[in-house]
C-alpha positions as CSV (number, residue, x, y, z in Angstrom):
1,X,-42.8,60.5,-68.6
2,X,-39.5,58.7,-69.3
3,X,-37.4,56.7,-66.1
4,X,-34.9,58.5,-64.7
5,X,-31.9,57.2,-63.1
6,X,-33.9,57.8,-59.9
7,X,-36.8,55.9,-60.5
8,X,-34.4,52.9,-61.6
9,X,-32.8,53.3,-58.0
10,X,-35.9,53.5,-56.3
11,X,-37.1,50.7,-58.1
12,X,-33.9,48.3,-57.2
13,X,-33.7,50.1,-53.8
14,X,-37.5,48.9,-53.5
15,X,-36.9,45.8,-54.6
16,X,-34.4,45.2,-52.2
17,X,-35.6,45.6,-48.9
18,X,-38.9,43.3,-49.6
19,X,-37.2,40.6,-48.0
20,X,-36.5,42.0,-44.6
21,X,-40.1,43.7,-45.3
22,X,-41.3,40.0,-45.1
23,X,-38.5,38.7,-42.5
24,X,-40.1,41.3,-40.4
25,X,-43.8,41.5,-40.7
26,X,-45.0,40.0,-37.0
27,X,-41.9,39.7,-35.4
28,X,-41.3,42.1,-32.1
29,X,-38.6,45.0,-32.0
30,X,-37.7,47.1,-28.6
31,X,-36.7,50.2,-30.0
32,X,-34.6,52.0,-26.3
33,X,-33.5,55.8,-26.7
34,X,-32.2,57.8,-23.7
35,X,-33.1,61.6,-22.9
36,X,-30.5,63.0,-25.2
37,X,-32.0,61.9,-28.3
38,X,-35.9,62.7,-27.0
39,X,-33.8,66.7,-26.8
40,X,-32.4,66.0,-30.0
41,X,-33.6,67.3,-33.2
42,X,-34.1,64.2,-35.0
43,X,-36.8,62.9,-32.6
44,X,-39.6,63.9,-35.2
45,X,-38.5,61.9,-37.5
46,X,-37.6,59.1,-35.4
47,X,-41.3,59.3,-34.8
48,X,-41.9,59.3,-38.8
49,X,-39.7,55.8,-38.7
50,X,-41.7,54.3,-35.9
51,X,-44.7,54.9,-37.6
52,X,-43.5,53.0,-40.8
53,X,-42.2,50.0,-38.4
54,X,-45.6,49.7,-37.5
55,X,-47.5,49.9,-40.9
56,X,-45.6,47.0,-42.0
57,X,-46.7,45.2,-39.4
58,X,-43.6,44.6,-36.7
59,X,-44.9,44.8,-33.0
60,X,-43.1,47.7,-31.4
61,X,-42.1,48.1,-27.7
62,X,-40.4,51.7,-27.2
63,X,-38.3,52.2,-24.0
64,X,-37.3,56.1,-23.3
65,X,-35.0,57.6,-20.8
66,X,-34.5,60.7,-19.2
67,X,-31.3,61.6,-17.1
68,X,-30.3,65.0,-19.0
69,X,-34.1,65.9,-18.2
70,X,-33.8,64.6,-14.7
71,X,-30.4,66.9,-14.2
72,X,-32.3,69.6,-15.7
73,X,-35.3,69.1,-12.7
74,X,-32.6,68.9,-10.2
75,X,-30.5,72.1,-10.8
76,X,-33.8,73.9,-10.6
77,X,-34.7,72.8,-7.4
78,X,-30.7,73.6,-6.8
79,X,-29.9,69.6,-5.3
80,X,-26.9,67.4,-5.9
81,X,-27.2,64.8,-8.4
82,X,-25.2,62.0,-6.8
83,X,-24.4,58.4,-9.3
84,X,-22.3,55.1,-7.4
85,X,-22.1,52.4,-9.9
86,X,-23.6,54.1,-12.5
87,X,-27.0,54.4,-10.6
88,X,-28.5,57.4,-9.1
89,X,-28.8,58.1,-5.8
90,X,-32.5,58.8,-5.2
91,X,-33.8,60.2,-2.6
92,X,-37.3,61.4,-1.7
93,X,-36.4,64.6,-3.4
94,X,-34.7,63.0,-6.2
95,X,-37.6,61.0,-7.4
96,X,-40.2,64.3,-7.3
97,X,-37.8,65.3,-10.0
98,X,-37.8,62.1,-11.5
99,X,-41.0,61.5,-11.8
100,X,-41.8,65.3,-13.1
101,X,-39.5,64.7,-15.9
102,X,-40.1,61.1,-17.2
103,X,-43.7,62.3,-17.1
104,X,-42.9,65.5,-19.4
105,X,-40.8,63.1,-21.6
106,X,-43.4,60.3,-21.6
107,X,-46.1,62.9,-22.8
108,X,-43.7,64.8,-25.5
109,X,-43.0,61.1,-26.8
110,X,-46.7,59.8,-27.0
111,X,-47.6,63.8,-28.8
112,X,-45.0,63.3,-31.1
113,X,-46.0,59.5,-32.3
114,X,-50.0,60.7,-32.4
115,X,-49.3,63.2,-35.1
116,X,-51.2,62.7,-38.5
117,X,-50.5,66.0,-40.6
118,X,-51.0,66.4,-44.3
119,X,-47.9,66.2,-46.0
120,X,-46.1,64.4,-43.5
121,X,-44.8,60.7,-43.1
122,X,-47.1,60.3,-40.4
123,X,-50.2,61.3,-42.5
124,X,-53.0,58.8,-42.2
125,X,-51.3,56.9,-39.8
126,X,-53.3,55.4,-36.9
127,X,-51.4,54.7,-34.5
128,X,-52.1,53.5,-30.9
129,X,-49.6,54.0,-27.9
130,X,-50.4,52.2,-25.0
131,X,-48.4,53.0,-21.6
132,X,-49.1,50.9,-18.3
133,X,-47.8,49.3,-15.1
134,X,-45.9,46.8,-17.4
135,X,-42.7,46.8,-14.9
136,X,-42.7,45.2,-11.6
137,X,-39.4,47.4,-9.7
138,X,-37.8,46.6,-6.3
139,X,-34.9,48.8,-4.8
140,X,-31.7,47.9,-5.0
141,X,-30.7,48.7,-1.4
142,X,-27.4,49.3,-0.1
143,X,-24.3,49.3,-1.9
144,X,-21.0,49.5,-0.3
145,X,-22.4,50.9,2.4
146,X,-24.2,53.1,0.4
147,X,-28.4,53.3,0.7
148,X,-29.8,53.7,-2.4
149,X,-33.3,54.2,-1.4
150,X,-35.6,54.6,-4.5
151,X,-32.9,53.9,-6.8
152,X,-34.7,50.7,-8.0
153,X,-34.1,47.7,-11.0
154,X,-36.6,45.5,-13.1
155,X,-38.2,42.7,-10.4
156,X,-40.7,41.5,-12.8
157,X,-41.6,42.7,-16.3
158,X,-45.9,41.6,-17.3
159,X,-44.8,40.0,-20.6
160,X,-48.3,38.4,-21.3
161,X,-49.7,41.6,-20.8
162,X,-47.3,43.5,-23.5
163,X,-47.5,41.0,-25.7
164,X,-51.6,41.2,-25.7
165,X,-51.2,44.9,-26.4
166,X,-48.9,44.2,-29.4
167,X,-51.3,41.5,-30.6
168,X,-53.5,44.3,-30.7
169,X,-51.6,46.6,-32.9
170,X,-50.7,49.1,-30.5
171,X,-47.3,50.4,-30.1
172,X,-46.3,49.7,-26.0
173,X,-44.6,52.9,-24.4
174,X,-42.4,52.5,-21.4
175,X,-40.0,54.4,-19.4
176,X,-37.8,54.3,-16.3
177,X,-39.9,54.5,-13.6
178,X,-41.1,50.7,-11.7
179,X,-43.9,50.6,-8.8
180,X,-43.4,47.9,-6.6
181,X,-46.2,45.5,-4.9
182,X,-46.0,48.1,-1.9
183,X,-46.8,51.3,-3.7
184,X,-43.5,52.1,-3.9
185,X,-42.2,53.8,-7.3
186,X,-38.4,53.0,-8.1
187,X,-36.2,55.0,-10.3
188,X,-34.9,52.4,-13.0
189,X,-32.4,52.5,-15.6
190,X,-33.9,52.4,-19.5
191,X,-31.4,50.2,-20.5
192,X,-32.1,47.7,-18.0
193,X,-35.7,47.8,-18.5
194,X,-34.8,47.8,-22.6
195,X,-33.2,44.4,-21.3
196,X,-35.5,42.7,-19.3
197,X,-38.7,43.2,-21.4
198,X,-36.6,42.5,-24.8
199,X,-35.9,38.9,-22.5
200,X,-39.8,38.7,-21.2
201,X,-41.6,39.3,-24.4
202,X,-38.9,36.8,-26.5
203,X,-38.0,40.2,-28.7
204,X,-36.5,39.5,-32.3
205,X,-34.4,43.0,-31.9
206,X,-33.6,45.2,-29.2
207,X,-32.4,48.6,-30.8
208,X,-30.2,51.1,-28.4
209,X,-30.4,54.8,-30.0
210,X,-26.8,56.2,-28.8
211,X,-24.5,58.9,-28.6
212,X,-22.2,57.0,-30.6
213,X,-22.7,55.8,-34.0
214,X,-22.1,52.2,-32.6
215,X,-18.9,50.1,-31.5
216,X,-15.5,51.5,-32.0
217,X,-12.2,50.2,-32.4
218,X,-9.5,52.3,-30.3
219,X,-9.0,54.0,-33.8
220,X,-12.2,55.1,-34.1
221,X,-13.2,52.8,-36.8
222,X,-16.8,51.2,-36.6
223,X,-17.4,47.5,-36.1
224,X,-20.6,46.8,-37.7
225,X,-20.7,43.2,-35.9
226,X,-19.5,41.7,-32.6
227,X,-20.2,38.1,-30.7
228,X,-21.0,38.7,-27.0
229,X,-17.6,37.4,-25.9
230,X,-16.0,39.7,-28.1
231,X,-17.9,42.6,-26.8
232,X,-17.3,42.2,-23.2
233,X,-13.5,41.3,-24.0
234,X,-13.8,45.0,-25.2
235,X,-15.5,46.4,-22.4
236,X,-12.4,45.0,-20.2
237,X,-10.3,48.5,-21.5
238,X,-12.3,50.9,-23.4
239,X,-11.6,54.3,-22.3
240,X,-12.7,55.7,-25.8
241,X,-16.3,54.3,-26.1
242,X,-18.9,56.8,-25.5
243,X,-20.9,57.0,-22.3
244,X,-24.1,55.5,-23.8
245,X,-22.4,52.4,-25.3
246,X,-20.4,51.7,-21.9
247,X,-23.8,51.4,-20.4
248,X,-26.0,49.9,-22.8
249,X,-23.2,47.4,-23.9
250,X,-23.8,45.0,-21.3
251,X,-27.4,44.8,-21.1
252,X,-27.0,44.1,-25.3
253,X,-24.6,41.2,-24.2
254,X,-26.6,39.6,-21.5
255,X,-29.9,39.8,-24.1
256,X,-28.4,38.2,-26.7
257,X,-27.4,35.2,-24.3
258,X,-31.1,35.2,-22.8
259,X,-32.0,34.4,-26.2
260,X,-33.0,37.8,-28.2
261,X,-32.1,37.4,-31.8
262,X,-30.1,40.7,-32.4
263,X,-29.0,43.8,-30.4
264,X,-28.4,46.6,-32.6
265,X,-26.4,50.0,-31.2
266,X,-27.1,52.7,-33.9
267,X,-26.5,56.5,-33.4
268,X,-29.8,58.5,-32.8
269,X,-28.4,61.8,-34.8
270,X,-28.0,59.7,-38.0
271,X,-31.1,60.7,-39.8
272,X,-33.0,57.4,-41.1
273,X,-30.7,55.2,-38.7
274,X,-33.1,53.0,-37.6
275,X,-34.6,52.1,-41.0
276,X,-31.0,52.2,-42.5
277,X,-29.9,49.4,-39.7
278,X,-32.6,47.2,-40.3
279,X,-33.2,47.9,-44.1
280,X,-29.8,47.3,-45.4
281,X,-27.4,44.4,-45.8
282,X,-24.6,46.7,-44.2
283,X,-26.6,48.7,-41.9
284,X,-24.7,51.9,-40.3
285,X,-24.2,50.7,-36.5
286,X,-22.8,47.7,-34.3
287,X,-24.9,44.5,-34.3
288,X,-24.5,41.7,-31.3
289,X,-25.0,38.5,-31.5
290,X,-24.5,35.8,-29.2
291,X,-22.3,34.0,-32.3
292,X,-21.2,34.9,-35.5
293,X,-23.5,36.7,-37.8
294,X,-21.5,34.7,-40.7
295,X,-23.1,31.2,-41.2
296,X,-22.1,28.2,-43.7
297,X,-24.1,25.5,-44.1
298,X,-25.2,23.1,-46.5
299,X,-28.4,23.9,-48.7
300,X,-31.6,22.8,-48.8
301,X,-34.4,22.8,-51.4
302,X,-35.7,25.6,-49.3
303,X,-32.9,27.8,-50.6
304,X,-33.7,27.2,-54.2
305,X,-35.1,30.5,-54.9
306,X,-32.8,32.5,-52.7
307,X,-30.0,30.8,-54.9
308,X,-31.4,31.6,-58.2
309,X,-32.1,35.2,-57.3
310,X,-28.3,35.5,-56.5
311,X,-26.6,33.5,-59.7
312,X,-28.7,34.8,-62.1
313,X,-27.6,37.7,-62.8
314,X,-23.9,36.4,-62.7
315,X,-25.5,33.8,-65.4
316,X,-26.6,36.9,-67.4
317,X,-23.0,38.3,-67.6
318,X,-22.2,35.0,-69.0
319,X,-20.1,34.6,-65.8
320,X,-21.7,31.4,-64.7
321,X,-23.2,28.6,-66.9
322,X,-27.1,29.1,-66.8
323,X,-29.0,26.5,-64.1
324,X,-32.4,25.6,-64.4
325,X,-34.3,25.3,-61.7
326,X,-35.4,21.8,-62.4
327,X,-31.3,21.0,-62.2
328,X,-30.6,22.8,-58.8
329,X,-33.2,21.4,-57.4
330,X,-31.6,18.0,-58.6
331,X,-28.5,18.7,-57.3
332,X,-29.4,20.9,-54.2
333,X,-27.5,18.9,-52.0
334,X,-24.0,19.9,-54.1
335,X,-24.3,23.2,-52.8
336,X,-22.8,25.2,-49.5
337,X,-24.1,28.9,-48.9
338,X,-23.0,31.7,-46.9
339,X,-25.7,33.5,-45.0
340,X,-25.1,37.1,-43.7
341,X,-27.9,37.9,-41.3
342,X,-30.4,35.1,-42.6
343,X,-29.7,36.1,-46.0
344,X,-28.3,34.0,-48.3
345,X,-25.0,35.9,-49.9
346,X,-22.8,33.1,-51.8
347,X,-22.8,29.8,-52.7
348,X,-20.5,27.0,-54.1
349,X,-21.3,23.7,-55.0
350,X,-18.8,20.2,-55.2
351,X,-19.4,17.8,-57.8
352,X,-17.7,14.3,-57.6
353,X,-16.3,13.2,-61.2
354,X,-14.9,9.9,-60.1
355,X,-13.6,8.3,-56.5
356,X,-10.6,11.2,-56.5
357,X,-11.6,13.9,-58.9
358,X,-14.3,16.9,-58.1
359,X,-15.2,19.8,-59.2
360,X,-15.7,23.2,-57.5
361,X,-18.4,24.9,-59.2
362,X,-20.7,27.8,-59.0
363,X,-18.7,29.9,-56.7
364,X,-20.5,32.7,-56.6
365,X,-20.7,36.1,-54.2
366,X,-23.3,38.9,-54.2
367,X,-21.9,42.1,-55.1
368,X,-22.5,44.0,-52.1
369,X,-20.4,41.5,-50.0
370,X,-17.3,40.4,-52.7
371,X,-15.0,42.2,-50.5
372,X,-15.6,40.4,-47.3
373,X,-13.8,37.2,-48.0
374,X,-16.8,35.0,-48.2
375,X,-15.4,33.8,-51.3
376,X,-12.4,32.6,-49.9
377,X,-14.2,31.1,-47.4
378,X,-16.8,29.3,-49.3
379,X,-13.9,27.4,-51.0
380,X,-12.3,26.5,-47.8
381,X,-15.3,24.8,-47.0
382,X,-15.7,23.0,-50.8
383,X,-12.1,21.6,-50.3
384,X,-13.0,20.5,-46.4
385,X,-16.4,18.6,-47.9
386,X,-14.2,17.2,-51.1
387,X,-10.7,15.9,-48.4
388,X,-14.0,14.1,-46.1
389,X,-14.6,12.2,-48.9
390,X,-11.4,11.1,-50.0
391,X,-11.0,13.5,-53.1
392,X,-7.2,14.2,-54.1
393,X,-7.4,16.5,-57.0
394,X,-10.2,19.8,-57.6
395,X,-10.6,21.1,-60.5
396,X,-12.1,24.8,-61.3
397,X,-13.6,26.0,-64.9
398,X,-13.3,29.9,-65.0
399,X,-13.7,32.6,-67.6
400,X,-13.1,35.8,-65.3
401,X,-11.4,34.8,-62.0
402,X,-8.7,32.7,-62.9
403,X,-5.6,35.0,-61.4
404,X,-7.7,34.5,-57.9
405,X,-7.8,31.2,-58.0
406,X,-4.3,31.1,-59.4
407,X,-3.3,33.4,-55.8
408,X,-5.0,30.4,-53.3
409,X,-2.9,27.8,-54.6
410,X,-5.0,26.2,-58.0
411,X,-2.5,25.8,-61.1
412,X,-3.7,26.2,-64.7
413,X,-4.1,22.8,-66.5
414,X,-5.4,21.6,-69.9
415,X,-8.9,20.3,-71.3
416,X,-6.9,17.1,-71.6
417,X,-6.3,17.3,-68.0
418,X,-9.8,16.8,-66.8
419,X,-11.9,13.6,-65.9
420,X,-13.0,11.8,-68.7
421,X,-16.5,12.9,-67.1
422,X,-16.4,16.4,-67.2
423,X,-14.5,16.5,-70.4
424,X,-16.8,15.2,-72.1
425,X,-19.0,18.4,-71.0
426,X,-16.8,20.9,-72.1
427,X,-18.2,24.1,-73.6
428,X,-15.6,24.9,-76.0
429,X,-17.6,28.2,-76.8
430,X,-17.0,29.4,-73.6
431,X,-13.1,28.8,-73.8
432,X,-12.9,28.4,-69.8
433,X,-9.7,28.8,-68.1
434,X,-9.0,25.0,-66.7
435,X,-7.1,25.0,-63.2
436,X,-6.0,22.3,-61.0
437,X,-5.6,22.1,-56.9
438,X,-4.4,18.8,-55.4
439,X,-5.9,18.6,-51.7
């Protein structure tokens, strides 16, 4: 059979996510969801996305709620569901009906995730989901004059225990509910447990599934990525963000300060969120960090590979002069990248012609991200690297982008016009565009 268009995407599509496939293989995700998406329709094949987490081997802790199932108890038993601060009142009465509901939920979850039908995702599969006294809960007490009673939070969270479970394979299962030391059994908020067990067990990711699909700007537009400050700036005045991302919000911020990696906030009726957040350069949700997800640095021969993969098709166009490997690793230490999540997504490199002469060179962006400035950027951090040592004059050699250079300030020159050095180099075959930028 002939490829199709299709198999050529699937290929490249393939192709593409063997990195994070790699990045991700033994590192430990908490995956939190509330009651509304265990009622919504997508929760099979949430389940089916689970299940592939943990066939490529990434050590899964899953946190469920259950309020709308906990309302649901309450109006049958005809009793007032009362919230101060954002926490339920819970009395004796109120925690039969918690307990009968995140015990329904906690069974339909661990059904749903032991399915292995024919024809089905999940076929084959064999997964293990292990539940447990994990979580150590105390009660909160009285506040502002208000008791409480088994309204509870997360006193203590058995860290070496989850993490022997996920050393094991299995898949760790929690919900909202916390015994204490004196029998006790606390009604706790998932996102607070989400918190404290993605701090305890050192967690990579901790994933909210939310009403919402993620951060919004007043206008409704989506911000894929926020810092911590910039997050809880935002939660100062937001009137128009969504009553799971007012609450799971701060717990994201306060995790990514306690030192987990990432807090991603992705919307649980987004079919193939979950893999499309982690799986893709983009993603479809908000991501928090405690800084900037954007990183420059200076390479290293470690990079080598990660640099050839992203010039050499821009070498192939005829775009940028071909680099041996032999050479970069040679002049490795000319080069500046930009990461993106880890991932290595542009480079530039300065080479020194004489005491006041350099060139920028290899300025290169992957195509997915050429229309997020890192370009720009890259060469605002060439020209800092070439004024620290003295440089007056950069020079550029260009056969494609020379009206964008020609826009941040570079002039068009002559051959004659270059360092003895460099002119002596000069492809004349390639006929590149010569421009000038005094620093």
């Amino acid at each position: 059979m002939s490829d199709t268009p299709y198999d050529e995407h699937f290929v490249s599509w393939f192709r593409a996510v063997t990195p994070y496939i790699n990045t991700f293989r033994g590192k430990t995700f908490v995956v939190a969801f509330g009651g509304k998406a265990v009622a919504s329709e997508f929760l099979k094949t949430l389940a089916y996305d689970v299940n592939l987490l943990a066939s490529l081997g990434i050590r899964l802790v899953l946190v469920h709620g259950a309020r709308p199932q906990i309302e649901e108890e309450l109006r049958e038993k005809n009793l007032e569901s009362v919230y101060h601060r954002g926490y339920r009142v819970t009395d004796a009465q109120a925690l039969d009906c918690v307990l009968d509901a995140v015990g329904s939920v906690y069974l339909e979850i661990e059904a749903i995730l032991s399915q292995g039908l024919p024809n089905t995702p999940m076929a084959n599969s064999r997964i293990r989901v292990i539940g447990g006294n994990f979580i150590i809960g105390q009660p909160i007490g009285v506040l502002d004059g208000i008791d409480m009673q088994y309204a509870g939070k997360v006193r203590k969270v058995d860290a070496d225990g989850i993490n022997a479970q996920l050393g094991l394979g299995n898949i760790v299962l929690l919900n909202c509910e916390g015994p204490s030391p004196t029998g006790e059994i606390f009604n706790l908020q998932m996102e607070e447990v989400a918190e404290a067990v993605a701090v305890a067990v050192k967690a990579d990711k901790l994933v909210f599934l939310t009403d919402s699909r993620g951060v919004t700007d007043k206008g409704g537009e989506l911000l894929d990525a926020m810092t911590a400050d910039e997050a809880d700036k935002m939660l100062g005045g937001s009137d128009w963000l969504s009553s799971d991302i007012r609450r799971y919000l701060p717990c994201g911020c306060r995790a990514t300060r306690a030192g987990v990696g990432r807090v991603h906030l992705i919307g649980y009726a987004q079919d193939g969120a979950l893999l499309r957040e982690l799986f893709t350069h983009d993603g479809v949700g908000t991501v928090i960090t405690r800084e900037s997800l954007e990183n420059i640095r200076e390479a290293k021969p470690d990079d080598i590979a990660a640099l050839i993969a992203l010039i050499e098709p821009m070498e192939q166009e005829g775009i940028l002069v071909h680099r041996p490997r032999e050479l970069l690793e040679r002049e490795i230490d000319y080069f500046s990248i930009m990461l993106h999540d880890d991932i290595i997504v542009g480079c530039a490199a300065l080479y020194p012609h004489s005491d006041e002469d350099a060139e920028l060179a290899c300025l290169a962006v992957s195509h997915e991200h050429r229309e997020w400035g890192y370009g720009e950027q890259l060469m605002k951090r060439i020209e800092r690297r070439a004024k620290r040592l003295g440089i007056k004059r950069l020079c550029v050699l260009t056969t494609r982008t020379e009206h964008w250079f020609v826009e941040r300030g570079y002039r068009l020159g002559t051959v004659d016009d270059l360092p003895a050095k460099k002119r002596d180099m000069y492809n004349c075959q390639r006929r590149s565009k010569v421009l000038f930028k005094t620093l």
